[in-house]
Z-matrix of the N, CA and C atoms (Angstrom, degrees):
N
C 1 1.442
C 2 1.525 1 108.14
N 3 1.369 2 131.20 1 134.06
C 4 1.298 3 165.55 2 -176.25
C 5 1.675 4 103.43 3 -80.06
N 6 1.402 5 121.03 4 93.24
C 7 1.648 6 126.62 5 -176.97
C 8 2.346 7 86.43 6 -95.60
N 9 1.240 8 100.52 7 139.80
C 10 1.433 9 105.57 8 144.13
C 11 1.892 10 103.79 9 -159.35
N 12 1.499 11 79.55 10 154.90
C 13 1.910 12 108.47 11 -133.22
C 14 1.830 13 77.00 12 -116.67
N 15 1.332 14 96.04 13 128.56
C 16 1.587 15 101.69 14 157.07
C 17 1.427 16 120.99 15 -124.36
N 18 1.103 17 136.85 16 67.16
C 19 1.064 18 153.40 17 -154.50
C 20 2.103 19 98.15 18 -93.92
N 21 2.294 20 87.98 19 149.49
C 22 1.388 21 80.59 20 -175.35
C 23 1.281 22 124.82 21 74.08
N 24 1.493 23 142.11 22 11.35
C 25 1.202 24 167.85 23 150.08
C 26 1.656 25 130.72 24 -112.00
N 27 1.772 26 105.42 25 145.00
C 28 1.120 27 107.57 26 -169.11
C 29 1.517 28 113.28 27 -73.70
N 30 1.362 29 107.20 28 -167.11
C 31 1.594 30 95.25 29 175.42
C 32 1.577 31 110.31 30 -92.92
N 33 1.183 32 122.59 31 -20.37
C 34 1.653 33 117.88 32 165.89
C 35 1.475 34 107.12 33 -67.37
N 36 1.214 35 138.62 34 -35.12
C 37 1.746 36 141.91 35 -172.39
C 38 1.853 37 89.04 36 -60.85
N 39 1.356 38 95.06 37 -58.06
C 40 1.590 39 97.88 38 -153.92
C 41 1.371 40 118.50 39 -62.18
N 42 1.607 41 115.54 40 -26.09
C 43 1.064 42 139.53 41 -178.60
C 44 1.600 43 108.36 42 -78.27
N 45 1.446 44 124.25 43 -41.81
C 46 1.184 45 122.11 44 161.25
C 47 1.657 46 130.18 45 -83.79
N 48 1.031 47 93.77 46 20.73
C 49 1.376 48 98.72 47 175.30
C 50 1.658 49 109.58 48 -117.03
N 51 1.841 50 97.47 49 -39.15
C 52 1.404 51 93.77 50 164.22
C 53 1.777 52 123.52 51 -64.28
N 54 1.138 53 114.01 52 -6.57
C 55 1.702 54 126.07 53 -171.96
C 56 1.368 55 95.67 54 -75.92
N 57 1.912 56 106.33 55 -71.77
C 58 1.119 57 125.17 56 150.50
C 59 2.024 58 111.48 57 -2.33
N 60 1.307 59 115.55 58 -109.06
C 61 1.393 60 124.60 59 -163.05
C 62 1.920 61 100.25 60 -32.91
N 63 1.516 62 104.48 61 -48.56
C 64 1.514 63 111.41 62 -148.10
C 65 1.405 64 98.31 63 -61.34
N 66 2.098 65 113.14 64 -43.05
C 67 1.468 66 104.39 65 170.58
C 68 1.313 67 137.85 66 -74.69
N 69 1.312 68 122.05 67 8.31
C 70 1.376 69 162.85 68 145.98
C 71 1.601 70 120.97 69 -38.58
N 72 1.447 71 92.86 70 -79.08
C 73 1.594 72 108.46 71 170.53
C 74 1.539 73 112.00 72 -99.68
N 75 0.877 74 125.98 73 30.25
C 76 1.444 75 124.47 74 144.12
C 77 1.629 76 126.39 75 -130.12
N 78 1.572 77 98.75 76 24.81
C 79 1.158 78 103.64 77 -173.44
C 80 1.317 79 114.04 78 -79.92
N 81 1.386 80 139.97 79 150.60
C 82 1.651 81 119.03 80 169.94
C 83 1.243 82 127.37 81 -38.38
N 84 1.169 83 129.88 82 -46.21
C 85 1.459 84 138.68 83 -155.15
C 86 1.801 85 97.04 84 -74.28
N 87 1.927 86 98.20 85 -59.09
C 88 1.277 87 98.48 86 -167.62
C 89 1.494 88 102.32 87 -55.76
N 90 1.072 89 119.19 88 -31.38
C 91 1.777 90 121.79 89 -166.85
C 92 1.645 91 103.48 90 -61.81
N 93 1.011 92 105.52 91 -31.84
C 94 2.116 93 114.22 92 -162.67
C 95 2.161 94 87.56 93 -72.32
N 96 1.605 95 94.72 94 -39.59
C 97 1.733 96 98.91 95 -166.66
C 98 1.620 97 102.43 96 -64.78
N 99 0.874 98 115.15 97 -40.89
C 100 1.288 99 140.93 98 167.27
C 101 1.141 100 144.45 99 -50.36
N 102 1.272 101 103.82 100 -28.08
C 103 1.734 102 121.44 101 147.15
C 104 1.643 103 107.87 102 -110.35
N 105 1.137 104 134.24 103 -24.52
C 106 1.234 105 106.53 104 173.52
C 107 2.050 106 129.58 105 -71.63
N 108 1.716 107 81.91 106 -15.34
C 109 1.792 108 103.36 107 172.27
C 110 1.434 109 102.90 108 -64.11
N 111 1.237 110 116.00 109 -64.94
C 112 1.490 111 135.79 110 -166.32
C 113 1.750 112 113.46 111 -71.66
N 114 1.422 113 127.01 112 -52.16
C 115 0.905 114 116.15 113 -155.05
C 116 1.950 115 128.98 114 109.97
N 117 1.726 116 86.36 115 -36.00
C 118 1.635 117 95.55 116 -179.91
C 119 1.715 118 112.37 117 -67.44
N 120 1.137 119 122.13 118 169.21
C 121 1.247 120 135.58 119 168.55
C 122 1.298 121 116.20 120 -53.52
N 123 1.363 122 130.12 121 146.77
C 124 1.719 123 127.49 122 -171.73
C 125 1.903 124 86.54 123 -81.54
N 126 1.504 125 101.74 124 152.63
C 127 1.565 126 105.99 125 173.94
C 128 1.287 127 132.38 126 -96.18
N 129 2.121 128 108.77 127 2.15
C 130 1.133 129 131.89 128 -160.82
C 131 1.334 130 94.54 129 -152.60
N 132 1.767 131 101.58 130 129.30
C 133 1.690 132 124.09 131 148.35
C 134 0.874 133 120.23 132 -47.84
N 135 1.396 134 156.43 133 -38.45
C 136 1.340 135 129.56 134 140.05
C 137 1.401 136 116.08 135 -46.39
N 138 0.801 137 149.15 136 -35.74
C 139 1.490 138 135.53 137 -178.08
C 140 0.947 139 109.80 138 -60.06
N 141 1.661 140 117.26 139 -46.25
C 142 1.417 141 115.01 140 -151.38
C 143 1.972 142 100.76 141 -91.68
N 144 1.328 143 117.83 142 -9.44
C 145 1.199 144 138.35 143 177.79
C 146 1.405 145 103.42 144 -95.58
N 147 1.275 146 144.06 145 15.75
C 148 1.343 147 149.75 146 -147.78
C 149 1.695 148 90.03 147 -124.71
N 150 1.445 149 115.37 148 119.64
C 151 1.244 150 102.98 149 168.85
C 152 1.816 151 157.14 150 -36.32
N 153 1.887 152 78.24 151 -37.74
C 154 1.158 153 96.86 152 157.41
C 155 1.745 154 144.82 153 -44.15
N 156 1.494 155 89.09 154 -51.42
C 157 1.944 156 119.17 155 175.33
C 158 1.434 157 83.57 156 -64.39
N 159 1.685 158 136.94 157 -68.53
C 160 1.256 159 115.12 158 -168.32
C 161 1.191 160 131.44 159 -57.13
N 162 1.448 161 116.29 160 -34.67
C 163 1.534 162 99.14 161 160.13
C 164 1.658 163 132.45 162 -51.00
N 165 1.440 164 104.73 163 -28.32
C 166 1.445 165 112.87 164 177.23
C 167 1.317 166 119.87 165 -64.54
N 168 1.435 167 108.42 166 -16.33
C 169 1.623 168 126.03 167 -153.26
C 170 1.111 169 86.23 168 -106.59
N 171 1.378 170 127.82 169 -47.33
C 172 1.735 171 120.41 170 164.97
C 173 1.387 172 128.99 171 -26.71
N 174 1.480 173 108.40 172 -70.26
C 175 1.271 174 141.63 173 177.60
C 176 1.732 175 120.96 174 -64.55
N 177 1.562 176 97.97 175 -21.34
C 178 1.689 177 88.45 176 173.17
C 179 1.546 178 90.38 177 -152.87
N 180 1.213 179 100.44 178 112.81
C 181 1.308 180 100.95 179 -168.92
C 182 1.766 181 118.50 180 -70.52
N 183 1.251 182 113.44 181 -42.79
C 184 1.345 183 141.54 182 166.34
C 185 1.333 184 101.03 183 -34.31
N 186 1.271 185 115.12 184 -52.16
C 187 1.652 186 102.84 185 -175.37
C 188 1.627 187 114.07 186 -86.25
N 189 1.306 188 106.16 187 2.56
C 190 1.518 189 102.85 188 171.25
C 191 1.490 190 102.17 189 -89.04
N 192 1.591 191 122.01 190 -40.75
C 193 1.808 192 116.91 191 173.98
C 194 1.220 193 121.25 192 -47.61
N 195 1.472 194 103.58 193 -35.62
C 196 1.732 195 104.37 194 -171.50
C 197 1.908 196 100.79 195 -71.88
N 198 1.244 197 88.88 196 -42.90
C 199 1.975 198 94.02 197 -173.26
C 200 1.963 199 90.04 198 -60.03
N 201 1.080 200 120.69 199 -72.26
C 202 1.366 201 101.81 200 179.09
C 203 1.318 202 131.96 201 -50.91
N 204 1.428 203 126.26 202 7.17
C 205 1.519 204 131.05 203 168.70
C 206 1.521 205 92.87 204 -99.66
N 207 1.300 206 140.20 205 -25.22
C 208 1.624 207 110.69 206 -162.68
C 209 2.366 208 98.54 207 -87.61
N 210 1.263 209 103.72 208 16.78
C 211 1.444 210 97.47 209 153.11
C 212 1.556 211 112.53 210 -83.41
N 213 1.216 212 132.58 211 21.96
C 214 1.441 213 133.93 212 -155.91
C 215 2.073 214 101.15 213 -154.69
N 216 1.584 215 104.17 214 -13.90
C 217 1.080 216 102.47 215 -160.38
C 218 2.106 217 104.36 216 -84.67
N 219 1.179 218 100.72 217 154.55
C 220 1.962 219 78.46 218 179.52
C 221 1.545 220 92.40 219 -145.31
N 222 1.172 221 120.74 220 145.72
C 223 1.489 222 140.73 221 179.86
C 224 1.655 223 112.04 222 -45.74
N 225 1.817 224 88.01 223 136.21
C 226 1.772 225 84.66 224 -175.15
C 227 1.664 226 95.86 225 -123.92
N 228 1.137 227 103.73 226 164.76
C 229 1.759 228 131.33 227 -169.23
C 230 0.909 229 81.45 228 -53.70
N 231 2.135 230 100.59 229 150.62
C 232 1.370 231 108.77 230 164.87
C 233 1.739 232 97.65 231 -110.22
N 234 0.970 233 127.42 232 32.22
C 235 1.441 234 128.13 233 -149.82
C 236 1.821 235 86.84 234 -76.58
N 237 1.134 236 122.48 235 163.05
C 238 1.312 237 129.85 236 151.30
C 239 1.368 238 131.72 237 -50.92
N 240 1.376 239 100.46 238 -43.70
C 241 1.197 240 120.81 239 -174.83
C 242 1.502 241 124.07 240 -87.25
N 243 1.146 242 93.80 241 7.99
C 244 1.359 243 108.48 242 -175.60
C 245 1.951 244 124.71 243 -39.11
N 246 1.215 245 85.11 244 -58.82
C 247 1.650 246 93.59 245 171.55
C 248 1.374 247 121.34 246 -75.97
N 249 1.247 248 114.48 247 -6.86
C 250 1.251 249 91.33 248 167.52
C 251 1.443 250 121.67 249 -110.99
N 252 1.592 251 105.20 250 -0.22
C 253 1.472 252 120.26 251 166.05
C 254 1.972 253 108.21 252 -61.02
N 255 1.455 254 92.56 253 -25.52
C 256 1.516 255 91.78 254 -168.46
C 257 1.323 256 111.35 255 -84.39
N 258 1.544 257 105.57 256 -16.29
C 259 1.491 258 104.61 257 -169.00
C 260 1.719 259 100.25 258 -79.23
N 261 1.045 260 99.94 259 -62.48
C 262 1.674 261 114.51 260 169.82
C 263 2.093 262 106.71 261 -15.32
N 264 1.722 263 89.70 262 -73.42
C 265 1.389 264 82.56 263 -169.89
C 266 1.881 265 120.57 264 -67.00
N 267 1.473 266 103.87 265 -28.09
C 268 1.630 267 91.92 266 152.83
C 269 1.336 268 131.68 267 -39.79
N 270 1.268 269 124.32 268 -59.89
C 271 1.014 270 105.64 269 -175.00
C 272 1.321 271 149.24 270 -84.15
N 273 1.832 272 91.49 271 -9.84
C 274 1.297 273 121.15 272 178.21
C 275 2.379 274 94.68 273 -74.35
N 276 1.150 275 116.54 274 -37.34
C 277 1.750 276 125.41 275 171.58
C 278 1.823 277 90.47 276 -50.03
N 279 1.622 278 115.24 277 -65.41
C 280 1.399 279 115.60 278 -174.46
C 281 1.215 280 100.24 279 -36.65
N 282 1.877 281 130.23 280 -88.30
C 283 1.197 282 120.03 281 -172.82
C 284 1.577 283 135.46 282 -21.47
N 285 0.967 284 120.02 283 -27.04
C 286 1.298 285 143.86 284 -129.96
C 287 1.811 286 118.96 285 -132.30
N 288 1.554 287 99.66 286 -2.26
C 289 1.360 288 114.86 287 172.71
C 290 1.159 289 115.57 288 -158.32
């Protein structure tokens, strides 16, 4: 996890600076830099509609399928327990079919 510290500032500075960064890094462009550094999926339709991403999508096709599966993709628990909630209900599905 990624900490940035604004220290020595009021609460309007800090607040506009946090406005600042967020429209920054969620901007299209930065987002396209941002997955092509990383690897991850762009987080914005413009990005991924951004000429740029299509050339990428050209060139590796695989990473254009995966970007066209996260219209299908839907949010998973952040619970702790997550895995072992999953294990549970596997096997209880096994029993059960």
């Amino acid at each position: 996890m990624t900490r940035v510290a604004a220290t020595g500032m009021n609460i309007e500075s800090k607040e506009e600076s946090a406005r600042t960064f967020m429209k920054w890094m969620t901007d299209a462009k930065q987002t396209v830099t941002s997955s092509l550094i990383t690897g991850y999926q762009p987080t914005r339709h413009s990005a991924i509609n951004s000429q740029e991403m299509q050339d990428v999508f050209k060139k590796n096709r695989l990473f254009k399928i995966a970007s066209d599966q996260m219209e299908f993709a839907s949010p998973r628990l952040m619970e702790l327990a997550y895995y072992e909630i999953g294990k549970i209900l596997i096997q209880k599905f096994k029993k059960h079919s």
